[in-house]
C-alpha positions in Angstrom: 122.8 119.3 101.8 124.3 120.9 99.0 127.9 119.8 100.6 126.8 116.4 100.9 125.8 116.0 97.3 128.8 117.1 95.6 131.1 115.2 98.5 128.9 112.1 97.1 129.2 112.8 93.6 132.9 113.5 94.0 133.2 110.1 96.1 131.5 108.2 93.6 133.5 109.5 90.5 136.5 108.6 92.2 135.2 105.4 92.7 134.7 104.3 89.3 137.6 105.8 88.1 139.4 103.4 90.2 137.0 100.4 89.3 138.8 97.6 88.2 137.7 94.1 86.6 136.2 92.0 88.7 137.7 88.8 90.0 136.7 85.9 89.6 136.1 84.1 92.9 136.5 80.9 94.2 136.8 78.4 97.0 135.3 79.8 100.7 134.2 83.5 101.3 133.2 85.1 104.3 130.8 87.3 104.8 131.1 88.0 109.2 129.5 91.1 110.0 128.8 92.0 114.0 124.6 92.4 113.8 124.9 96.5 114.8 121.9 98.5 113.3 118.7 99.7 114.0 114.8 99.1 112.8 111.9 101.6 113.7 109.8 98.8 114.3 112.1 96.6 116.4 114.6 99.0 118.1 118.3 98.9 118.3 119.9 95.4 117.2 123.3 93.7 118.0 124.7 90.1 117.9 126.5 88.2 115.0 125.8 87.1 111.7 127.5 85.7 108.4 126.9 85.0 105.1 129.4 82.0 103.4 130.1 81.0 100.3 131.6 78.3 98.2 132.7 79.1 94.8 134.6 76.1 94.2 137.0 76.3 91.2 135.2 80.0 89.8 133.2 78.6 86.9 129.6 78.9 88.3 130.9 83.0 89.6 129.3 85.3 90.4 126.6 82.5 91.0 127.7 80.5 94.4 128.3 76.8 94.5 126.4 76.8 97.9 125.6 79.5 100.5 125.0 79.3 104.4 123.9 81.8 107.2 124.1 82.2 110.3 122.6 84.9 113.2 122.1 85.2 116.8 121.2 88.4 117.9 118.6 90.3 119.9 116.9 93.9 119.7 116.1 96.6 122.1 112.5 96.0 122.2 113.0 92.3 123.8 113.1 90.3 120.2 115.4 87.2 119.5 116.9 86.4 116.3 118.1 82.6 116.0 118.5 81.2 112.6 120.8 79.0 109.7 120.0 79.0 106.1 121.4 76.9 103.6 121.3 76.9 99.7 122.2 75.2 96.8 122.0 75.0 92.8 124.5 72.4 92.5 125.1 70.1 95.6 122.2 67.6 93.7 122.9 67.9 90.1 119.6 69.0 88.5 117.7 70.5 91.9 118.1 73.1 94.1 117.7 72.6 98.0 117.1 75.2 100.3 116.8 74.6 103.9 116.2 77.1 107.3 115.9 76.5 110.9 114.6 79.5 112.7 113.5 80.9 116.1 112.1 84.2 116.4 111.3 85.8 120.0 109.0 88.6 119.9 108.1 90.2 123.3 106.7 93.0 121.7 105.5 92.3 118.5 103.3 95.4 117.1 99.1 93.7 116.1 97.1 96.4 114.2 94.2 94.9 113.7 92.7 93.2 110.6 91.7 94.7 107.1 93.9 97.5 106.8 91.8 101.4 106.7 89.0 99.3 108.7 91.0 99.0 111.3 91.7 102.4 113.5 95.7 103.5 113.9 96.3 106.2 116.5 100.0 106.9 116.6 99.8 108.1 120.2 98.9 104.5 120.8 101.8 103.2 119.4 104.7 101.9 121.5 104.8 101.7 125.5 102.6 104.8 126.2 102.0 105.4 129.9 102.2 101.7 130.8 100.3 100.3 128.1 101.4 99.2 125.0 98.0 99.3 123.2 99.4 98.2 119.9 101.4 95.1 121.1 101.2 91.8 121.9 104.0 88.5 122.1 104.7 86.3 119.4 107.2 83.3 119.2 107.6 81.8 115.9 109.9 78.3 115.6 110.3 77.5 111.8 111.6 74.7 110.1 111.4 75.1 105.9 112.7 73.3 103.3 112.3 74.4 99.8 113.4 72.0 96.2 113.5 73.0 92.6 113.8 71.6 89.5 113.5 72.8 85.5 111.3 71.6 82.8 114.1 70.2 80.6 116.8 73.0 79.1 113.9 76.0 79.3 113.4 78.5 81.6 110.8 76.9 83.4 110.6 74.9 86.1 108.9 73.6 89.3 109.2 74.4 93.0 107.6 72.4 96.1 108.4 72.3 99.9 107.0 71.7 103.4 107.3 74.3 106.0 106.5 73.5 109.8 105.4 76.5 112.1 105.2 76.5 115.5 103.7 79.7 116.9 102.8 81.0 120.6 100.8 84.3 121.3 99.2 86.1 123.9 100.0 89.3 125.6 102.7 91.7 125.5 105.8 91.3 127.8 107.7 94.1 128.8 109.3 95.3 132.4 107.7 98.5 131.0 104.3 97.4 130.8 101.6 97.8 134.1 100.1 94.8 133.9 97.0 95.4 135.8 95.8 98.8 133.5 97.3 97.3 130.0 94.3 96.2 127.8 95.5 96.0 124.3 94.2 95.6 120.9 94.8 91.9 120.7 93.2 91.6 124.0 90.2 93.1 122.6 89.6 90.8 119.9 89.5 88.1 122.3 87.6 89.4 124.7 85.2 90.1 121.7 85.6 86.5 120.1 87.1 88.6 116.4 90.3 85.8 117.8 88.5 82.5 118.8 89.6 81.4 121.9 91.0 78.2 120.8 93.4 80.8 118.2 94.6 83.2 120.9 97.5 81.2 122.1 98.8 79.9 118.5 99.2 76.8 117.2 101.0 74.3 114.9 100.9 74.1 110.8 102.8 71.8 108.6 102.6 73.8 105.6 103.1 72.4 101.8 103.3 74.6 98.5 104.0 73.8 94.7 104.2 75.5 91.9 105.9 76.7 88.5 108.6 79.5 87.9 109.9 81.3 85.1 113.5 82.6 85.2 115.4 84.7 82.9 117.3 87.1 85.3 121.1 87.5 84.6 121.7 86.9 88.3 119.3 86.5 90.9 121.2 88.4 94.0 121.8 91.7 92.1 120.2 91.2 88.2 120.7 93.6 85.4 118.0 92.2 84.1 115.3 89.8 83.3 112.2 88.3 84.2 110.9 86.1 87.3 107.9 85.0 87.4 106.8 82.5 90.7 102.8 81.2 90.6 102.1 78.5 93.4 99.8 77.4 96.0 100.2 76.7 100.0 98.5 75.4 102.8 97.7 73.6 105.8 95.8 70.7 106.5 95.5 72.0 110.1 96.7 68.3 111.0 98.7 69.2 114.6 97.0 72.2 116.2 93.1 70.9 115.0 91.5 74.3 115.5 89.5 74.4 112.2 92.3 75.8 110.8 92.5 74.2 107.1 93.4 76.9 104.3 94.4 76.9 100.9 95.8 80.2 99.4 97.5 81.4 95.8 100.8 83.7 95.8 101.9 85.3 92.2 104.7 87.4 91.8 106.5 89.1 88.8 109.3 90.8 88.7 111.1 92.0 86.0 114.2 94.3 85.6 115.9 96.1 82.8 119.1 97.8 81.7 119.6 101.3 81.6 122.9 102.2 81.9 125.2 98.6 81.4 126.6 97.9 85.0 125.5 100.9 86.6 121.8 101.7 86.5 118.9 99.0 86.2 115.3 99.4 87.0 113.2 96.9 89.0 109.6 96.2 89.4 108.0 93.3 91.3 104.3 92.8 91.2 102.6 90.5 93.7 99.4 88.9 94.8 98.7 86.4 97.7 94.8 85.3 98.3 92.7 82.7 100.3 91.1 79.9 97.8 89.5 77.8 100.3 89.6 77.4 104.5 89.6 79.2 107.3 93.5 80.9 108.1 93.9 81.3 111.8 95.0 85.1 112.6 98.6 84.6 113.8 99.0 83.3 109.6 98.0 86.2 108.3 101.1 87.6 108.3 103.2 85.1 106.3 104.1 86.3 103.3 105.0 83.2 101.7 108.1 82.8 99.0 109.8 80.6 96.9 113.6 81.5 96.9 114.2 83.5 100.5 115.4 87.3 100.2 114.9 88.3 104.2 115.4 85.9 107.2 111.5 86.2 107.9 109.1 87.9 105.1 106.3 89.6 106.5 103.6 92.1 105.3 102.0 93.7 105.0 103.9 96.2 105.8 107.6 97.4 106.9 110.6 95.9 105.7 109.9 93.2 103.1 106.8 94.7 101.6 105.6 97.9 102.3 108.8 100.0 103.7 108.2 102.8 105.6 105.4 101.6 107.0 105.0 100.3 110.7 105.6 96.6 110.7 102.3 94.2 109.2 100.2 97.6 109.3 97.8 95.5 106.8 96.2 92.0 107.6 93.6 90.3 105.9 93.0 87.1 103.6 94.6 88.3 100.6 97.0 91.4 99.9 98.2 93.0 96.5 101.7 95.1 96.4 103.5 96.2 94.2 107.5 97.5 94.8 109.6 99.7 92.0 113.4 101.0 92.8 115.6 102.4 90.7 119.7 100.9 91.2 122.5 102.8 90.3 125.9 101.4 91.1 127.6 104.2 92.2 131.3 102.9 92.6 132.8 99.7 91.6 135.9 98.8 93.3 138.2 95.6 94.4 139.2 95.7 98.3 141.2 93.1 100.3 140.5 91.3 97.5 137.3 91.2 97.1 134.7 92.9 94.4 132.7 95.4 95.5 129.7 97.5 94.7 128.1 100.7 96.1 124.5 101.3 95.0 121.5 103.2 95.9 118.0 102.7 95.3 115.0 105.3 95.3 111.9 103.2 96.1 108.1 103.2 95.9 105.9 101.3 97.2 102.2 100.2 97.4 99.5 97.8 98.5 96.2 97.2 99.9 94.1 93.8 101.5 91.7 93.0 99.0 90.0 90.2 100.7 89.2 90.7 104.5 89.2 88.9 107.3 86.4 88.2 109.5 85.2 91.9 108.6 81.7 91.4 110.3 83.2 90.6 113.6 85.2 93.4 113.2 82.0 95.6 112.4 80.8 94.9 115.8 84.0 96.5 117.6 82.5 100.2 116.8 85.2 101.7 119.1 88.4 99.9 117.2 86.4 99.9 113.6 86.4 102.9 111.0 83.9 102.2 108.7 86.6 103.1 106.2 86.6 101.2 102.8 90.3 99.4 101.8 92.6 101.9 99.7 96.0 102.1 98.6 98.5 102.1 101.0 102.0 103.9 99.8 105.4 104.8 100.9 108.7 106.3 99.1 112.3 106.4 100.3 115.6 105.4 99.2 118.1 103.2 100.0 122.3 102.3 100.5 123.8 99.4 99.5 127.2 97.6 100.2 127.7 94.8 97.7 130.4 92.1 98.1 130.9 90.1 94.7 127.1 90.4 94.2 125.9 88.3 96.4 126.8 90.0 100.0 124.8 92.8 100.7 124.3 95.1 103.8 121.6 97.3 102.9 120.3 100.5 104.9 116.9 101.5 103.8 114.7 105.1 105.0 110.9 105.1 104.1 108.1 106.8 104.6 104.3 106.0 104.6 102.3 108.9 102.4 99.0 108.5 102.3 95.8 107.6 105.0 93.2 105.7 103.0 91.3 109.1 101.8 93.7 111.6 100.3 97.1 111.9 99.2 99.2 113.8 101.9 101.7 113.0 104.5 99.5 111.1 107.3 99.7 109.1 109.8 97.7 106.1 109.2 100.7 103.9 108.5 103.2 104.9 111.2 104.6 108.4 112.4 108.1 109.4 110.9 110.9 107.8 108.7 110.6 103.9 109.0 114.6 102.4 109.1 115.8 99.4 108.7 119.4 97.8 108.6 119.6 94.7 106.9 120.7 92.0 104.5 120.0 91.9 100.3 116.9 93.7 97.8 113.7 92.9 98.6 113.2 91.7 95.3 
């Protein structure tokens, strides 16, 4: 270990003495990458992906003109990745346009149960254990979102509205692993004992609407030095396609806010977050949406795993309203020009830490004695660190290691929130 931290240091002071200025990009970049990596949650992935961007004649650098992506790949554990992204700051003078089309098939998508320590996590459980995959159930999302925003004259404010259409199938797991005549799982459970309604168990359709304000100060969005976002606004459904009694209202809030430490090298980041039922009733396969203005992840989840919680096993925590919080420290290691192009290599310590603070359907869940705790809601938290491969700020391959601390009592290394180190190869912060 020793070794390996003075190799590092020595790599990254040879780095920056080789830094260079930056150059200022235009026209089209690439960003192709073959989809190789790995998550704990979902297994080994492979397929393609790319990030591309128009700079146009350099004057809006390191800020694109417009940005597209593109994947198709699959992982291990049976799930499908299909998706295009486009945005914008400048197509429309004076609004932003963000668009997505997206499929996601999940064989084997993990279901914890609802309200976070209520709910009973037995580590043995999780996975394909003996034929049964206790913890597991299918999930198909298709997803078509569209995002515009505007600012309140020359301030920092603005506004932000969209519509977002879900179509979502569940049901039981599917795996060539699974014996299909002994596996009962979880989710099968809470239909059986009507915690999922039976018109809820098989999905259902939502056109989704949210507005709102933000407040932007940030240097640059993709990597800020620093500055402030704020983002308050409210979503919904009318539950107009599906009509399961499935109308719902909720509020999202999030701050974040970075500052300077060391100019261009080290910059601290905080992001502070909140999203709550106001009205309605949110149908279970919902829950899980983690809702967001400007989109940092292809698919933003929680609670738990990769976009919220990392370290922890993927949407651990489901309820009517969550509260997180995330804080990193970034320290650009080595600064460099490549094939011309700029780079940046950075790392990010990180903890983490949320809880549901408004549960769902908890005296259903009461009357599952086996499956229920009795526990009350605490902090959930997780620490871990991070590597990052930055291509002219706004291309970046991150691989991130975390791990879940703490099992609704006591502070300690416990399982509550998923054996061993979470992992996750992916694109861009979470915040």
């Amino acid at each position: 270990m020793k070794k390996f931290l003075i190799a590092t240091l020595f790599l990254a002071l040879a780095f920056s003495a080789y830094a260079q200025e930056e150059i200022k990009k235009t026209g089209l970049n690439f960003g192709p990458l073959p989809a190789i990596g790995y998550s704990s949650d979902l297994g080994w992935h492979y397929g393609v992906l790319s990030d591309i961007f128009w700079y146009g004649d350099g004057t809006t650098y390191p800020e694109y003109v417009w940005k597209a992506n593109v994947e198709v790949s699959r992982y291990s554990k049976g799930n499908t990745v299909l998706h295009s992204f486009f945005d914008s700051k400048y197509l429309i003078p004076g609004l932003r346009v963000s668009a997505a089309v997206s499929w996601f098939g999940n064989k084997t998508t993990n279901f914890y149960g609802f309200n976070g320590a209520s709910s009973l996590y037995d580590s043995a459980l999780d996975g394909i254990v003996d034929g049964a995959g206790f913890y597991l159930m299918k999930r198909n999302i298709f997803r078509v979102q569209t995002c515009f925003q505007g600012a309140f004259g020359d301030s920092n404010w603005g506004w932000a509205g969209g519509l977002t259409y879900w179509n979502i199938t569940t049901g039981h797991a599917v795996n060539k692993d699974l014996d299909y005549a002994s596996d009962h799982s979880l989710y099968d459970l809470y239909v059986e004992n009507d915690i999922i309604p039976e018109a809820e168990k098989n999905g259902g359709q939502h056109l989704e609407g949210k507005l709102g304000v933000v407040f932007d100060t940030r240097d640059h969005e993709n990597n800020p030095q620093r500055g402030t976002n704020f983002e308050l606004y409210v979503f919904g459904s009318p539950d107009i396609i599906s009509h399961h009694d499935n109308s719902y209202l909720k509020l999202a809030a999030h701050f974040k806010q970075f500052f300077t430490l060391v100019p261009g090298r080290l910059v601290f980041g905080g992001h502070l977050a909140y999203q709550g039922l106001i009205a309605g009733n949110a149908p279970f396969y919902m829950l899980q949406s983690i809702q967001a203005i400007n989109m940092k992840q292809i698919n933003t989840e929680g609670l738990g795993s990769t976009c919220t919680l990392r370290g922890t096993v993927n949407n651990r925590l489901q309820g009517n309203g969550y509260a997180w919080m995330n804080t990193e420290l970034r320290w650009s290691f080595a600064k460099f020009r490549w094939i011309n192009q700029n780079w940046t290599l950075a790392t990010n310590p990180f903890f983490d830490m949320g809880m549901v603070v408004q549960p769902y359907r908890q005296e259903q869940l009461e009357k599952l004695a086996t499956y229920y705790t009795g526990n009350k809601e605490k902090l959930h938290m997780s620490a871990g660190v991070g590597l990052h491969v930055i291509m002219n700020q706004n291309f970046n391959i991150n691989f991130e290691f975390g791990k879940a601390f703490y099992d609704g009592m006591q502070m300690g290394w416990k399982n509550n929130d998923g054996a061993g180190l979470g992992i996750n190869v992916g694109l861009n912060y979470i915040f």
